[in-house]
C-alpha positions as CSV (number, residue, x, y, z in Angstrom):
1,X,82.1,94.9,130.8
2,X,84.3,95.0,134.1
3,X,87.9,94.0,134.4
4,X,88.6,94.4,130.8
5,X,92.2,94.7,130.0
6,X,93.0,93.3,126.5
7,X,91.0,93.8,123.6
8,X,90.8,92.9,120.1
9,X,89.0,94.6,117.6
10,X,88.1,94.1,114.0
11,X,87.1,96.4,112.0
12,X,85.3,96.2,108.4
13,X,84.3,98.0,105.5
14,X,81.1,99.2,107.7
15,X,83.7,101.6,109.4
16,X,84.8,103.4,106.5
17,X,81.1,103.9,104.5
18,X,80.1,106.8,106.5
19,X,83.8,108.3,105.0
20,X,82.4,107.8,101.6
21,X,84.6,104.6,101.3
22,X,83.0,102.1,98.8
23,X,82.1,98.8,99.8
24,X,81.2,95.5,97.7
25,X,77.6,96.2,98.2
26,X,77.5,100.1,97.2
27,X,75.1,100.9,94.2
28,X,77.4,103.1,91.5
29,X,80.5,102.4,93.4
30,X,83.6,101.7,92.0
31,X,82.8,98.2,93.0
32,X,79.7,97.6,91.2
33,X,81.6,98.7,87.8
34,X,84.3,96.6,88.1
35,X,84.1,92.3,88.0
36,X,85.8,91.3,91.3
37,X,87.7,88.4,89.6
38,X,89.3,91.1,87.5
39,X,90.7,93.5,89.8
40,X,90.9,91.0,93.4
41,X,92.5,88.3,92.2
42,X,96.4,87.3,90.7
43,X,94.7,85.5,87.9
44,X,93.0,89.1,87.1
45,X,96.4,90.6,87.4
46,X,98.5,88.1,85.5
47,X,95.6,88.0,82.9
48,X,95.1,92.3,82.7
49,X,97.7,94.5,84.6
50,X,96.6,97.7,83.6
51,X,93.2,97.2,84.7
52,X,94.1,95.9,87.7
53,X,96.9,98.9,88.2
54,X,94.6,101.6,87.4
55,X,91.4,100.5,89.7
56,X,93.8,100.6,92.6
57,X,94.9,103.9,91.6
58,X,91.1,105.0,91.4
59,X,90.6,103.7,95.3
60,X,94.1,105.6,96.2
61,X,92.5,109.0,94.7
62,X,89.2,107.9,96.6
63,X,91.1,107.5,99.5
64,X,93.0,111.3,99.4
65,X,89.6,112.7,99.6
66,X,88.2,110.9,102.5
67,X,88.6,111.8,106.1
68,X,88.1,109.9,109.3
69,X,84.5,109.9,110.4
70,X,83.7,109.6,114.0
71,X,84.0,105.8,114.8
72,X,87.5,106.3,113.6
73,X,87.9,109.0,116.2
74,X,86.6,107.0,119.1
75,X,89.0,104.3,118.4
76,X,91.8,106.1,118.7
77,X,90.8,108.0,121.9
78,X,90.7,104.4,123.3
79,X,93.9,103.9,121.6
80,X,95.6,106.8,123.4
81,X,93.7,106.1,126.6
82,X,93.5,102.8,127.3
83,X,96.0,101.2,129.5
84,X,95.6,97.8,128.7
85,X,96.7,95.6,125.8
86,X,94.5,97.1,122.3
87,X,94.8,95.4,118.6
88,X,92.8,97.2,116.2
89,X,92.6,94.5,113.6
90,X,91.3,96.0,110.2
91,X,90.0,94.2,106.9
92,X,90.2,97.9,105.6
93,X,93.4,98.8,103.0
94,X,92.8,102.4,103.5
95,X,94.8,104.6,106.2
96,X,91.4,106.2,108.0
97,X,92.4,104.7,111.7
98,X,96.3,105.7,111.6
99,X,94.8,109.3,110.2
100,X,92.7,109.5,113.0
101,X,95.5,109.1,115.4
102,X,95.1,105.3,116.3
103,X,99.0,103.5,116.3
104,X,97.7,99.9,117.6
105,X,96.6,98.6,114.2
106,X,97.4,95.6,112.1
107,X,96.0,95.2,108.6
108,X,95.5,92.0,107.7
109,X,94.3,93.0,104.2
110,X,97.3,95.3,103.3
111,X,97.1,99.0,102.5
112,X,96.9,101.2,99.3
113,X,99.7,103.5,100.6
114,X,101.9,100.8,99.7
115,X,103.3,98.9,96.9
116,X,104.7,95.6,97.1
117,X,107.2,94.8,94.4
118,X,107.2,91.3,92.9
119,X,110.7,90.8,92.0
120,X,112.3,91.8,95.1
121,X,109.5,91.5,97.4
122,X,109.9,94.8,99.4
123,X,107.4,97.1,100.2
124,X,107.3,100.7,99.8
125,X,105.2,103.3,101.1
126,X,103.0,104.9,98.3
127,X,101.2,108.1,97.2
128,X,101.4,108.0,93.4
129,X,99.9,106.3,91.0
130,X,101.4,102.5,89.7
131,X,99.5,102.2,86.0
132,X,102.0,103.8,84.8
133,X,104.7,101.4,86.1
134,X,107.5,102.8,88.0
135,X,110.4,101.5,89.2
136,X,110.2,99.8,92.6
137,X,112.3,101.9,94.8
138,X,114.6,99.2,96.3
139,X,115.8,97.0,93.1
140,X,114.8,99.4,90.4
141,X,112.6,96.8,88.6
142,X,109.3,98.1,87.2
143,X,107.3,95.4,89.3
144,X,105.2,97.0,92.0
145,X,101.8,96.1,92.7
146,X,99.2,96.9,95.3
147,X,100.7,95.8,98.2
148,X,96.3,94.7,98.7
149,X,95.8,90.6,100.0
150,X,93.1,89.6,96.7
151,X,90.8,86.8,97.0
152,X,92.8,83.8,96.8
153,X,95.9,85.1,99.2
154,X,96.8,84.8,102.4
155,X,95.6,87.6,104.8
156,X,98.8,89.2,106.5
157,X,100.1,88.4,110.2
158,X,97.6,85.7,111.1
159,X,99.8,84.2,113.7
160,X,100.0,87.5,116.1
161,X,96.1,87.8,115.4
162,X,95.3,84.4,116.4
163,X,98.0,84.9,119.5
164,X,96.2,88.1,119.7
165,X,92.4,86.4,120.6
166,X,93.9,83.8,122.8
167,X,95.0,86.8,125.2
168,X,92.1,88.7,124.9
169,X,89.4,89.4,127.5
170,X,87.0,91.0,124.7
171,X,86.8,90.6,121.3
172,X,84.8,93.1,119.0
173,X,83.9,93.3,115.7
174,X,82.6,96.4,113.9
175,X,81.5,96.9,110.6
176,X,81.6,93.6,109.1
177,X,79.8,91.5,106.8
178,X,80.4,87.9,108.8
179,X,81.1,86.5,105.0
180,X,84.9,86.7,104.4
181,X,87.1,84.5,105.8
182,X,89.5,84.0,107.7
183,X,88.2,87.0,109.4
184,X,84.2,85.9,109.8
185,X,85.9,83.0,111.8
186,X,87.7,85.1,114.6
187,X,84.3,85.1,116.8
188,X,84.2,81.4,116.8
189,X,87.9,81.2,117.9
190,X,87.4,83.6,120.6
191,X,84.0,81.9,121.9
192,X,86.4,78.7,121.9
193,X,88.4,80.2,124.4
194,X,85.8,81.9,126.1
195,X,86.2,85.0,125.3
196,X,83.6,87.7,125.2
197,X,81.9,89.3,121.9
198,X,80.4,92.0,120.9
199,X,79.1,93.2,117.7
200,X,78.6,96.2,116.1
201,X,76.8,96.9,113.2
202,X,74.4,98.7,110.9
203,X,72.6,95.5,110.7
204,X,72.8,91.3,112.1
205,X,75.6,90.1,110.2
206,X,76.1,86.4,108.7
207,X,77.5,85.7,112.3
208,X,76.0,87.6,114.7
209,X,74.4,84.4,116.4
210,X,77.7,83.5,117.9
211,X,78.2,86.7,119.4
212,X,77.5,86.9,123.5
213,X,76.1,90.3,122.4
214,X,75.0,92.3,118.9
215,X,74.1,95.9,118.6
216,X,73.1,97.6,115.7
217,X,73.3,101.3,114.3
218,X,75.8,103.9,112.5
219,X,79.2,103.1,114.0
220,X,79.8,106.7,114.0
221,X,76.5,106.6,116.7
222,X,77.9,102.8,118.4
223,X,81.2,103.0,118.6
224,X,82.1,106.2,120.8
225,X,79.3,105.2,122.8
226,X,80.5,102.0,123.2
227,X,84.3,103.7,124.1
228,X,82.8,105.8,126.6
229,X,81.9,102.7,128.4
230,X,85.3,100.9,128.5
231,X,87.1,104.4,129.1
232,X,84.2,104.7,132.1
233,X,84.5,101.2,133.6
């Protein structure tokens, strides 16, 4: 991978497992003990609030426990080293890439250290816990929710993603399923534009055919290997 000088990435739950960051498909998680029309959705929300409020404060205590694992790491070594043009892309809503160090990342999902009020539509970095519904802190209105993009919303920033993968030389994708959209579809768009594509995962995902090139493993294994080779080129 020579002359390589603007690079999206996208990064998936896959990333974050080896944290001890639940994904759909864990057995016992809080996932699997929780309907996702009840707690991803509005209609969940609008239907049971505090249900809804007090899962997402059960993934931000998950989250205060978790540290970044080593796929994290290598990320943001090529963030700090890499003199070209770098968006980290993440489906993830925790903070596991910024904690590692990495300051090139969009989330396209929306983060659990914030809370997005509905009445005045601001958005407020956040620690604490929301079930027990405190005010927002811009208008005072006890509205906030998870400032999370549920099933059924539009994903955040799609424009600069999309401008993103028309610049790009590479486009990789760790740790993802290939089954959500809009995201499973950003391989397509960069093979459109011919752009190369690599994948890394534990396993083939749902769209690894349309990648130029798929590798599988622990990203904690692939992805500083994989860094070592850009930062080497």
């Amino acid at each position: 991978m020579t002359d390589i000088r603007n690079i999206v990435i996208l990064t998936g739950a896959g990333i974050s497992a080896e944290s001890g960051i639940d994904t759909f498909r864990d057995a016992g998680g809080l996932w699997e003990q929780h309907n996702i029309d009840d707690v991803a959705t509005p209609e969940g929300f609008a239907r049971n609030p505090d249900l809804v409020l007090g899962f997402y404060d059960m993934r931000r205590e998950a989250l205060s426990k978790a540290q970044p694992n080593a796929a994290h790491q290598a990320l943001a070594r090529l963030d700090a080293e890499f003199s070209g043009d770098l968006l980290i892309v993440t489906q993830n809503v925790d903070d596991l890439h910024e904690r590692a160090g990495a300051k090139r990342v969009l989330h396209m999902h929306g983060e659990l250290k914030s809370a997005l009020c509905t009445a005045c539509e601001m958005r407020s970095p956040w620690d604490a816990t929301l079930s027990d519904r405190p005010a927002c802190p811009v208008c005072q209105a006890p509205s906030l929710r998870p400032d999370v993009v549920w099933f059924g919303e539009m994903p955040y920033q799609m424009e600069r993603i999309y401008g993103a993968i028309r610049e790009a030389d590479l486009f990789v994708s760790i740790g993802t399923s290939g089954a959500v959209y809009p995201a499973a579809g950003f391989v397509r768009d960069a093979r459109d534009l011919a752009v190369q594509t690599l994948e890394l995962n534990l396993e083939r995902s749902d769209g690894s055919h349309w990648f130029h090139e798929s590798r599988q493993g622990r990203a904690g294994e692939l992805v500083p290997a994989w860094v070592d080779e850009i930062l080497s080129a």
